[in-house]
PDB file as gemmi writes it, atoms N, CA and C in Angstrom:
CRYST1    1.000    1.000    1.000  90.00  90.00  90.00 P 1                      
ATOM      1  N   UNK A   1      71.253 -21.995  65.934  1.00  0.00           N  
ATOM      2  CA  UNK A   1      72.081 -22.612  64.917  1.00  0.00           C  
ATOM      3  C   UNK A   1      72.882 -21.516  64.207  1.00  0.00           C  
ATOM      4  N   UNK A   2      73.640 -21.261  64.318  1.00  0.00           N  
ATOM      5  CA  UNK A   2      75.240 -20.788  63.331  1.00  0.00           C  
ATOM      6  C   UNK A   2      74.795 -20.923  61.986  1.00  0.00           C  
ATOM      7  N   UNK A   3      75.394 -19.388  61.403  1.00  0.00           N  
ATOM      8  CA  UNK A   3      75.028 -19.392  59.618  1.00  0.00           C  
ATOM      9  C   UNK A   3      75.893 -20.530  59.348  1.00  0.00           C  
ATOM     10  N   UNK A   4      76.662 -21.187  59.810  1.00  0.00           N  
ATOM     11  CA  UNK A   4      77.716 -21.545  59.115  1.00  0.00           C  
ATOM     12  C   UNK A   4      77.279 -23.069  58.922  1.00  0.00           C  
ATOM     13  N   UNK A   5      76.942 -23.222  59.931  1.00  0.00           N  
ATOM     14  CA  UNK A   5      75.849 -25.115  60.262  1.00  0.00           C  
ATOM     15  C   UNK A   5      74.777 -24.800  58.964  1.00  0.00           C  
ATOM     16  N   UNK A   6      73.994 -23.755  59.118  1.00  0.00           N  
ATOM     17  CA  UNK A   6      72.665 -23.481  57.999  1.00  0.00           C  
ATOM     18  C   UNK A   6      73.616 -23.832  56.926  1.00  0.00           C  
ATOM     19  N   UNK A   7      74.914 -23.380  56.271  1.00  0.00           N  
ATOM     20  CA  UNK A   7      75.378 -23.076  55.149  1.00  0.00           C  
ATOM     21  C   UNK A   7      75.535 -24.657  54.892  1.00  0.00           C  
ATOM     22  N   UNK A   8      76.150 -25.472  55.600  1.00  0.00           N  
ATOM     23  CA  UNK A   8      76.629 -26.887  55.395  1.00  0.00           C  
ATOM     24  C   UNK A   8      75.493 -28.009  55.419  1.00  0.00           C  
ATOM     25  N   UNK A   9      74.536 -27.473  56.097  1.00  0.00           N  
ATOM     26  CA  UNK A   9      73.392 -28.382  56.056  1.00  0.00           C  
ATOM     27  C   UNK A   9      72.295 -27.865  54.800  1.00  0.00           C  
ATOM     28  N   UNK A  10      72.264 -27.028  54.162  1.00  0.00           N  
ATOM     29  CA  UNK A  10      71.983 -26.527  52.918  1.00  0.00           C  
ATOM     30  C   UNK A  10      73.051 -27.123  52.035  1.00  0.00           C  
ATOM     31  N   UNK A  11      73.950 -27.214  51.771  1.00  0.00           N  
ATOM     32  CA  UNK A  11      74.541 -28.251  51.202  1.00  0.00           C  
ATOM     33  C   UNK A  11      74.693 -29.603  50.978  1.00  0.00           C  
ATOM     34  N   UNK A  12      74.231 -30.193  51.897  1.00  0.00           N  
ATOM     35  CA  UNK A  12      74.328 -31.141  52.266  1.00  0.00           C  
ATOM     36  C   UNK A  12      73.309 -31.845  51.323  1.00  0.00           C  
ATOM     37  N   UNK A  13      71.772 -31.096  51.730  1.00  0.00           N  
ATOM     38  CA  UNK A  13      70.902 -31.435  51.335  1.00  0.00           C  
ATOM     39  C   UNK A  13      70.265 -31.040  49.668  1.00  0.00           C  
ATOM     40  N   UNK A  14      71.172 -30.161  49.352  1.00  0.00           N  
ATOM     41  CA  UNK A  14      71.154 -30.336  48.288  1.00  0.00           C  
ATOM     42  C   UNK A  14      71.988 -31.006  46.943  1.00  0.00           C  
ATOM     43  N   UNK A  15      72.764 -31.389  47.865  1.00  0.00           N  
ATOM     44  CA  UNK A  15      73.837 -32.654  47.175  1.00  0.00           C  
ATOM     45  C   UNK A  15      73.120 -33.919  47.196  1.00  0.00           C  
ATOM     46  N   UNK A  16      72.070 -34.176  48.358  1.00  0.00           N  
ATOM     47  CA  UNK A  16      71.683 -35.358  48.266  1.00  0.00           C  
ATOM     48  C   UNK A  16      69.997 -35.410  47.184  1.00  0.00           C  
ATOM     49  N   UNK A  17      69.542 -33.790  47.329  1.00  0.00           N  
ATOM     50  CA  UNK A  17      68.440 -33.984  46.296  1.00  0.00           C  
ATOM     51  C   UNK A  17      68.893 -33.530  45.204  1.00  0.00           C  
ATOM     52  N   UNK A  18      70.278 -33.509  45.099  1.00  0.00           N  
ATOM     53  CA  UNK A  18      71.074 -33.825  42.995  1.00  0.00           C  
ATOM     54  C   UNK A  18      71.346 -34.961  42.520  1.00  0.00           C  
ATOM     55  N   UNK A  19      71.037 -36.031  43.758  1.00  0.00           N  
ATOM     56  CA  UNK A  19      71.434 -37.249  42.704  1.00  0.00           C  
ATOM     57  C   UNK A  19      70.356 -38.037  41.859  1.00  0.00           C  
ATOM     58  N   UNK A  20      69.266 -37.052  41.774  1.00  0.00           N  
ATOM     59  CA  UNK A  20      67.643 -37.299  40.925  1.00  0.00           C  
ATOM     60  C   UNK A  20      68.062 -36.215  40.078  1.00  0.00           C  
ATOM     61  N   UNK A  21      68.772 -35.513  39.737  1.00  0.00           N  
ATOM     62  CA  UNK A  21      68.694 -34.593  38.867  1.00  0.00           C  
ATOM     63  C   UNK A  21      68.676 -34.986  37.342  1.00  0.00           C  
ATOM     64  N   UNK A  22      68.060 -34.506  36.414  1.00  0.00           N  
ATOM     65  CA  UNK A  22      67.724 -34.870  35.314  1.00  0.00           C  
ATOM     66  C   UNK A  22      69.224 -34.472  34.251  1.00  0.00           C  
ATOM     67  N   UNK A  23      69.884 -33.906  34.593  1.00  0.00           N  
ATOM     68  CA  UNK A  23      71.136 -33.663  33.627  1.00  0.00           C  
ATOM     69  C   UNK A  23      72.465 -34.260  34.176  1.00  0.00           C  
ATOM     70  N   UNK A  24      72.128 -35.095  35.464  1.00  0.00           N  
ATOM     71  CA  UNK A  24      72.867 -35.750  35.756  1.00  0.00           C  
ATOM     72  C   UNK A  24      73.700 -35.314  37.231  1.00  0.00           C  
ATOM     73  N   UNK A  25      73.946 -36.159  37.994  1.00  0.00           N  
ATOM     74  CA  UNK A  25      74.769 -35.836  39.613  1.00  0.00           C  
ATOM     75  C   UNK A  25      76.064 -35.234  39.321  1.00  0.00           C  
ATOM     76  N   UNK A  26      76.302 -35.839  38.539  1.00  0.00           N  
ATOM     77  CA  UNK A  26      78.169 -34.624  38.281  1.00  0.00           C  
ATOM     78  C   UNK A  26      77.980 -33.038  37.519  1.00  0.00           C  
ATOM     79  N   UNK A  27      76.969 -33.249  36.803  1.00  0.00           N  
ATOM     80  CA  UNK A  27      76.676 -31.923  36.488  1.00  0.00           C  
ATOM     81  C   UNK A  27      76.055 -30.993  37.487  1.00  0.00           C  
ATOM     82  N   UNK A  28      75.182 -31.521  38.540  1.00  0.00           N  
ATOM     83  CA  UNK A  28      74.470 -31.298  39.447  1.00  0.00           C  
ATOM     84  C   UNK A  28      75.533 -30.513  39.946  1.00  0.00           C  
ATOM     85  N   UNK A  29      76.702 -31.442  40.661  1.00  0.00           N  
ATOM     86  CA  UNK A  29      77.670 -31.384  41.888  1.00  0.00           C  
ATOM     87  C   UNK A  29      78.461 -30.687  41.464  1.00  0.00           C  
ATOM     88  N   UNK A  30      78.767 -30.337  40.302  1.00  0.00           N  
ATOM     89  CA  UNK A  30      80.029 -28.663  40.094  1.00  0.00           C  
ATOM     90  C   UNK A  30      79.307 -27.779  40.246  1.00  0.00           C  
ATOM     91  N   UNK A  31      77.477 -27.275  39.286  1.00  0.00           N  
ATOM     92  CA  UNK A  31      77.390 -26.254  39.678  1.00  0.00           C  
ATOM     93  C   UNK A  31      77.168 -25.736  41.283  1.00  0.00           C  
ATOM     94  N   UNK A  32      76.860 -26.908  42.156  1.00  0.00           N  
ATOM     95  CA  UNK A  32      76.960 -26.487  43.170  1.00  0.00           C  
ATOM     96  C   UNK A  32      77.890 -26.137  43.910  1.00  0.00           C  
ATOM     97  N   UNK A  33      78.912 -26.943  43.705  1.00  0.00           N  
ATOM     98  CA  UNK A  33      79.997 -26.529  43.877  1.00  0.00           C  
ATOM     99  C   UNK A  33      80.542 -25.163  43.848  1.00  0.00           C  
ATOM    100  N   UNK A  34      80.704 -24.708  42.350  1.00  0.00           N  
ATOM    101  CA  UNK A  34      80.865 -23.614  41.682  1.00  0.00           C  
ATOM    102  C   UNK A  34      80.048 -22.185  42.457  1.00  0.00           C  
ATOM    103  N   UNK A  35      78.611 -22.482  42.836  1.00  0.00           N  
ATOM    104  CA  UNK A  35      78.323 -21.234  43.071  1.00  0.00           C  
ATOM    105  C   UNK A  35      78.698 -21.517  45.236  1.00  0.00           C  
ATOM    106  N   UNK A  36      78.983 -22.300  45.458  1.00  0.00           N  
ATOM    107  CA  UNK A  36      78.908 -21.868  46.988  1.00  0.00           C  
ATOM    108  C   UNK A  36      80.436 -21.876  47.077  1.00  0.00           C  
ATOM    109  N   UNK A  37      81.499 -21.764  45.773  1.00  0.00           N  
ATOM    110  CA  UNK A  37      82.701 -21.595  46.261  1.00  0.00           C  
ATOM    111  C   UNK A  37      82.656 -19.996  45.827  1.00  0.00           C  
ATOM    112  N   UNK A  38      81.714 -19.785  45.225  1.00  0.00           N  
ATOM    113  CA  UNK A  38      82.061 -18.112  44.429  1.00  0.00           C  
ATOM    114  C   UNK A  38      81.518 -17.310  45.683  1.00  0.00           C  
ATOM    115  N   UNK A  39      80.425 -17.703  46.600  1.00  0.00           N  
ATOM    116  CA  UNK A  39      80.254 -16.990  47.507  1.00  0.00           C  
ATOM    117  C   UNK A  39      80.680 -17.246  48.938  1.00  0.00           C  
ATOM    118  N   UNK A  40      82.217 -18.350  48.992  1.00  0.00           N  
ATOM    119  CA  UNK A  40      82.560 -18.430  50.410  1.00  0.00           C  
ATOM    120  C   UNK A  40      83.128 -17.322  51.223  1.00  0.00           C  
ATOM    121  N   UNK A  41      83.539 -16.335  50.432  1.00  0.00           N  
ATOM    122  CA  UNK A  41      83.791 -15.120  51.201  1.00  0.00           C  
ATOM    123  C   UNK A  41      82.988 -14.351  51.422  1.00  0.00           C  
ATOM    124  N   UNK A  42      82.063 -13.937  51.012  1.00  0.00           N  
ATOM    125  CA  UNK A  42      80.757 -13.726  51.779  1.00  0.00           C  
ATOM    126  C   UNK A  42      80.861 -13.068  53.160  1.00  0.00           C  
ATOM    127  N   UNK A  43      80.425 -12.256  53.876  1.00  0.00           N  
ATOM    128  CA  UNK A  43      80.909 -12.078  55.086  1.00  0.00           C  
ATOM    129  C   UNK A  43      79.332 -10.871  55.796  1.00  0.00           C  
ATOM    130  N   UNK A  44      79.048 -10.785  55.143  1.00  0.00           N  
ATOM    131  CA  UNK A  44      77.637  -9.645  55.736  1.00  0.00           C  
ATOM    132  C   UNK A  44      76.226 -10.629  55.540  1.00  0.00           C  
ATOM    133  N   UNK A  45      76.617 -10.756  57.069  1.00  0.00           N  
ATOM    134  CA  UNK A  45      74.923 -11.739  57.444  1.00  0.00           C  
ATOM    135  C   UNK A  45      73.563 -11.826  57.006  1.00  0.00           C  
ATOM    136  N   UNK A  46      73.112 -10.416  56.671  1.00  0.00           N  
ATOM    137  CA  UNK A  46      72.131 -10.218  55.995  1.00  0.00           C  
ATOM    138  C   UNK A  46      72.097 -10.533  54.621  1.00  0.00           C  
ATOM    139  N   UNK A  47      73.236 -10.669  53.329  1.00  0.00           N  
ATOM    140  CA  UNK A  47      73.654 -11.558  52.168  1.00  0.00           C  
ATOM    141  C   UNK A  47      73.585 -12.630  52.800  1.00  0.00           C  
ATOM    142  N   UNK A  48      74.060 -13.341  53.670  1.00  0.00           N  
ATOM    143  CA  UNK A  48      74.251 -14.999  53.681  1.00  0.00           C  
ATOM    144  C   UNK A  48      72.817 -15.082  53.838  1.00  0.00           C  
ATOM    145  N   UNK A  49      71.719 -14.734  54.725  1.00  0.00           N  
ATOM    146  CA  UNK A  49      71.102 -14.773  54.985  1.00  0.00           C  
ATOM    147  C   UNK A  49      69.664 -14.829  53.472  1.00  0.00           C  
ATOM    148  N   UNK A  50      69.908 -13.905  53.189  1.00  0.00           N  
ATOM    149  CA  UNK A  50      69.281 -13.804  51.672  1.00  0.00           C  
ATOM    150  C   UNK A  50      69.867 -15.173  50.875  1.00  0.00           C  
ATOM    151  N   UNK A  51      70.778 -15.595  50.447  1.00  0.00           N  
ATOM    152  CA  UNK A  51      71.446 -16.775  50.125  1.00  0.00           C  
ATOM    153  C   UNK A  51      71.191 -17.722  50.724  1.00  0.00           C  
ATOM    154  N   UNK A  52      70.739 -17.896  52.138  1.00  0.00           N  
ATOM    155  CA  UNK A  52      70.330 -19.075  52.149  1.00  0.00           C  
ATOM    156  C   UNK A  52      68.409 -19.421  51.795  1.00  0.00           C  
ATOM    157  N   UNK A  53      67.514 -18.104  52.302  1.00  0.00           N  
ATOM    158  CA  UNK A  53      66.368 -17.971  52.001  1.00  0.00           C  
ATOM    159  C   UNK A  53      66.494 -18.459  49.906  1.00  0.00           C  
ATOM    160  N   UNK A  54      67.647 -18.210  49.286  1.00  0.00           N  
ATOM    161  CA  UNK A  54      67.238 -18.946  47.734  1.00  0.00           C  
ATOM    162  C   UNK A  54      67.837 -19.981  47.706  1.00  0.00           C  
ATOM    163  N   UNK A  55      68.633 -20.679  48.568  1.00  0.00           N  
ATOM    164  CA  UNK A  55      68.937 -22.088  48.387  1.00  0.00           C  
ATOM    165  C   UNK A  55      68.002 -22.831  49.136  1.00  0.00           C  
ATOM    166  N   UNK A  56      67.079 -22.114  49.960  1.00  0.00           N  
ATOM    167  CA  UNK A  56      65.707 -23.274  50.548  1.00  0.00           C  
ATOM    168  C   UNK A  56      64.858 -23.067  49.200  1.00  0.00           C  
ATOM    169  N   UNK A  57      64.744 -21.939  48.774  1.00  0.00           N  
ATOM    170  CA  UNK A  57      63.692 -21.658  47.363  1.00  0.00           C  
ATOM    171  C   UNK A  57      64.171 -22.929  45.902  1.00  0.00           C  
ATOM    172  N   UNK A  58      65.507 -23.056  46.245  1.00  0.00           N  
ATOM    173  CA  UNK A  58      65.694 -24.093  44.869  1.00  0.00           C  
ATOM    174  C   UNK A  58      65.823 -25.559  45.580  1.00  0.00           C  
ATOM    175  N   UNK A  59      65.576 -25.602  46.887  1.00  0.00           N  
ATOM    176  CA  UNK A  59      65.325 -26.829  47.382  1.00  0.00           C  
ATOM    177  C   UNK A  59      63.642 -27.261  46.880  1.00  0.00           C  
ATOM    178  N   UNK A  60      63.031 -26.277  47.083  1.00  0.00           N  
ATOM    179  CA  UNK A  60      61.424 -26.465  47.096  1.00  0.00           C  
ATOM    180  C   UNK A  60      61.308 -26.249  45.609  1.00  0.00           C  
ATOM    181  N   UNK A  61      62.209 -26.322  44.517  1.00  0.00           N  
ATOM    182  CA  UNK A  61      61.875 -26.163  43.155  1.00  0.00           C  
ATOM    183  C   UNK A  61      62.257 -27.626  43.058  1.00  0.00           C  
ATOM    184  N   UNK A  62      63.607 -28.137  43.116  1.00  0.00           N  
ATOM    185  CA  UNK A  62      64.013 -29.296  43.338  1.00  0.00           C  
ATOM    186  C   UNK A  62      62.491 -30.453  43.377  1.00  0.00           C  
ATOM    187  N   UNK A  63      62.484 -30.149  44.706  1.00  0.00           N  
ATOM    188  CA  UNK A  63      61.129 -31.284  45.258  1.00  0.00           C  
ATOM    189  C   UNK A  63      60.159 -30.955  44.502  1.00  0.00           C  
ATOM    190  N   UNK A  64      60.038 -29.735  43.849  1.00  0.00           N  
ATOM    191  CA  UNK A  64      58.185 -29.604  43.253  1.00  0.00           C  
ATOM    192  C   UNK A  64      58.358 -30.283  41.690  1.00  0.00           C  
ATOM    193  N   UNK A  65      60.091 -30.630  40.591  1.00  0.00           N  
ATOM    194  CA  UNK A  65      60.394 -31.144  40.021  1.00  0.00           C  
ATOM    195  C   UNK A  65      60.288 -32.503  39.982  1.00  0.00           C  
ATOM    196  N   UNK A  66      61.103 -33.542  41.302  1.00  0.00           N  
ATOM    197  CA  UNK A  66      60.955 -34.682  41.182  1.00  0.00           C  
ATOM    198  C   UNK A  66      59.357 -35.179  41.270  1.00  0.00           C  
ATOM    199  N   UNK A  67      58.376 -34.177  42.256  1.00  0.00           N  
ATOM    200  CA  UNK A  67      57.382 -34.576  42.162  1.00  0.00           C  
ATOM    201  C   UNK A  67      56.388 -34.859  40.639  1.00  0.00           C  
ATOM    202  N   UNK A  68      56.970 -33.823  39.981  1.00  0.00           N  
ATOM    203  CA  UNK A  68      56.362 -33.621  38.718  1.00  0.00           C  
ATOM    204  C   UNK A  68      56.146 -34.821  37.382  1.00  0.00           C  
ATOM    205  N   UNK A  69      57.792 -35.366  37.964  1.00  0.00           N  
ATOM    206  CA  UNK A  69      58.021 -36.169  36.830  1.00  0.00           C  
ATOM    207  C   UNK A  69      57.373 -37.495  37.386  1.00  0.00           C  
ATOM    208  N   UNK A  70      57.826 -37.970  38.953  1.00  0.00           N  
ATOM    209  CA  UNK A  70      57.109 -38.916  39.635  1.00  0.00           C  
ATOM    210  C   UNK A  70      55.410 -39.239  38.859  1.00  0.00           C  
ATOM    211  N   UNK A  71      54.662 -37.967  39.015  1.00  0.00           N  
ATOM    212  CA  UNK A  71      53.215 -37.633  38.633  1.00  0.00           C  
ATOM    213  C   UNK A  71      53.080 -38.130  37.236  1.00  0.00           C  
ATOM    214  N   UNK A  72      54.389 -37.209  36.006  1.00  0.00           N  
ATOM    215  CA  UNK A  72      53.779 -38.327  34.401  1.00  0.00           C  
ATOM    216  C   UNK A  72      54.500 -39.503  34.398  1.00  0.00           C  
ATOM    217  N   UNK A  73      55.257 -39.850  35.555  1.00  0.00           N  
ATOM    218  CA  UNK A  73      55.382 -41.350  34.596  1.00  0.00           C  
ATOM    219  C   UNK A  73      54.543 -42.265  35.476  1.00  0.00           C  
ATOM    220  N   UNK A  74      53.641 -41.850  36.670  1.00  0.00           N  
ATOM    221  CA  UNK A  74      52.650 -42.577  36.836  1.00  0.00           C  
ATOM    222  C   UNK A  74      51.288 -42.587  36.082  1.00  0.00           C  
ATOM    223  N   UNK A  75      51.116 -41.400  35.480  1.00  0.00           N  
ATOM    224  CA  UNK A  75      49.918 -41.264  34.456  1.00  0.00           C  
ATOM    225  C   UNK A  75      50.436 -41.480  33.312  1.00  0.00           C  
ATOM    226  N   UNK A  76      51.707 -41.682  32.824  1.00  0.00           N  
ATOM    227  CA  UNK A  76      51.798 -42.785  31.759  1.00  0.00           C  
ATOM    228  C   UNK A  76      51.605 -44.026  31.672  1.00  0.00           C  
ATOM    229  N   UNK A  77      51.795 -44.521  33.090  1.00  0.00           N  
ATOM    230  CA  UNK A  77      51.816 -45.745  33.314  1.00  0.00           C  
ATOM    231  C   UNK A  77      50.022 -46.377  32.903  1.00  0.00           C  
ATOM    232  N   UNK A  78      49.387 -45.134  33.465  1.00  0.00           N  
ATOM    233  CA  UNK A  78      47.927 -46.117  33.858  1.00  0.00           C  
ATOM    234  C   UNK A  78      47.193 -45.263  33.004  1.00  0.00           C  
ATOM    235  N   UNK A  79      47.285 -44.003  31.996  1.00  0.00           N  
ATOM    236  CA  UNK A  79      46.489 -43.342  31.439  1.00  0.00           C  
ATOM    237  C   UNK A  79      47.372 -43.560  30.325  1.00  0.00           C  
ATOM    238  N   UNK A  80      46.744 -43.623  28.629  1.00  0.00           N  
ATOM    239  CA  UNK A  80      47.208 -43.871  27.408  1.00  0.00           C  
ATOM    240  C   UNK A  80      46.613 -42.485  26.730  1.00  0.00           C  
TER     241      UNK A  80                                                      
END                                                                             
């Protein structure tokens, strides 16, 4: 797979785990925006490479978030 497929499918997927975001999908969707337009020139593999190893790291912050909140508003639900 091509950095360049990794780069778009890292996007992809993190556009689709911003629309749970707690400050909202449009706020979500510029800063993402914002930082993968600041690094489209980019050009030394070993940076993209590092860049994408922290956009899987804020994918897995992402998911360990929605899980979190999932968790108190089910123990709100059934614990007082």
């Amino acid at each position: 797979m091509s950095q360049r497929s990794k780069v778009i499918q890292l996007y992809k997927t993190l556009l689709y785990m911003g629309r749970d975001y707690p400050k909202g999908y449009e706020y979500f969707r510029t800063r993402l925006r914002k930082v993968f337009n600041k690094n489209k020139e980019e050009s030394n593999p070993k940076k993209i490479e590092e860049m994408l190893e922290h956009g899987h790291y804020v994918v897995k912050e992402l998911e360990t978030l929605y899980m979190l909140r999932k968790y108190r508003t089910l123990k709100q639900r059934y614990y007082d």
